[in-house]
C-alpha positions, -999 to +999 in steps of 0.1 A: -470+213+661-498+210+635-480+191+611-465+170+634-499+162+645-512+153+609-498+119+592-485+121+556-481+159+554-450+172+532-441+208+519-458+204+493-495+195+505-491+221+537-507+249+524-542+227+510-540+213+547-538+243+565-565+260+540-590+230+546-587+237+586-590+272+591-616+279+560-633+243+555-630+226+521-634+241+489-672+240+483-690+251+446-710+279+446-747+277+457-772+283+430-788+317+435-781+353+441-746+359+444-731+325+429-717+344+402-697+368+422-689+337+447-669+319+410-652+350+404-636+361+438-631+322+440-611+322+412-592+357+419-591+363+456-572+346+480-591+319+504-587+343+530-600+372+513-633+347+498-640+339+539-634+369+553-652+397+525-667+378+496-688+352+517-701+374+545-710+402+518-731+377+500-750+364+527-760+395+535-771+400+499-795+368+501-810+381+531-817+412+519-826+404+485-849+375+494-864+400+522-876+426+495-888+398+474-906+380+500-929+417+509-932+418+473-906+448+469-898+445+432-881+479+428-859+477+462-847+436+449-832+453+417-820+477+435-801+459+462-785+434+429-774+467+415-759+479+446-739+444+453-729+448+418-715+477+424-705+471+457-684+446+443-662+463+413-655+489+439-642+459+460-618+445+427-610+483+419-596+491+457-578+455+454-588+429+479-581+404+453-550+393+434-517+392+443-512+431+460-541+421+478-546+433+513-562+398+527-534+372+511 
């Protein structure tokens, strides 16, 4: 019923249209905490997987981060970055992302 809905839509072209409406357009990564691990999931995760996991994850982290920054909680901001990093080999090790993926 969707494509019938949307003009100039072919097999080919479906799957960028469908993307687009259920997760928004492709958007660059935001300068800041958590831009690089935003590239790579981008580039080895699913869409799915990126808006479901990756994106929630890393708001969280720029809350938290910015919080312990903000009181002026040096020791607690490294260790919240060292705990995301962490956080997210386990996530690439248990395979969220790439093609046996649970999310794709």
């Amino acid at each position: 019923m969707l494509k019938a809905a949307i003009p100039n839509v072919t097999p080919a072209n479906w799957t960028l249209v469908r993307d687009c409406i259920f997760y928004g357009p492709p958007a660059p990564p935001t300068p800041g905490v958590g831009s690089f691990f935003n590239s790579v999931a981008t580039r080895f995760c699913s869409q799915k997987t990126v808006h479901l996991v990756v994106l929630p994850a890393i708001a969280d982290l720029r809350i938290e981060y910015s919080r312990a920054v903000s009181e002026d909680r040096f020791a607690k901001a490294i260790w919240i970055r060292l705990h995301a990093t962490w956080s997210f080999v386990k996530m690439f090790a248990r395979g969220f992302c790439g093609k046996n993926s649970h999310f794709s």
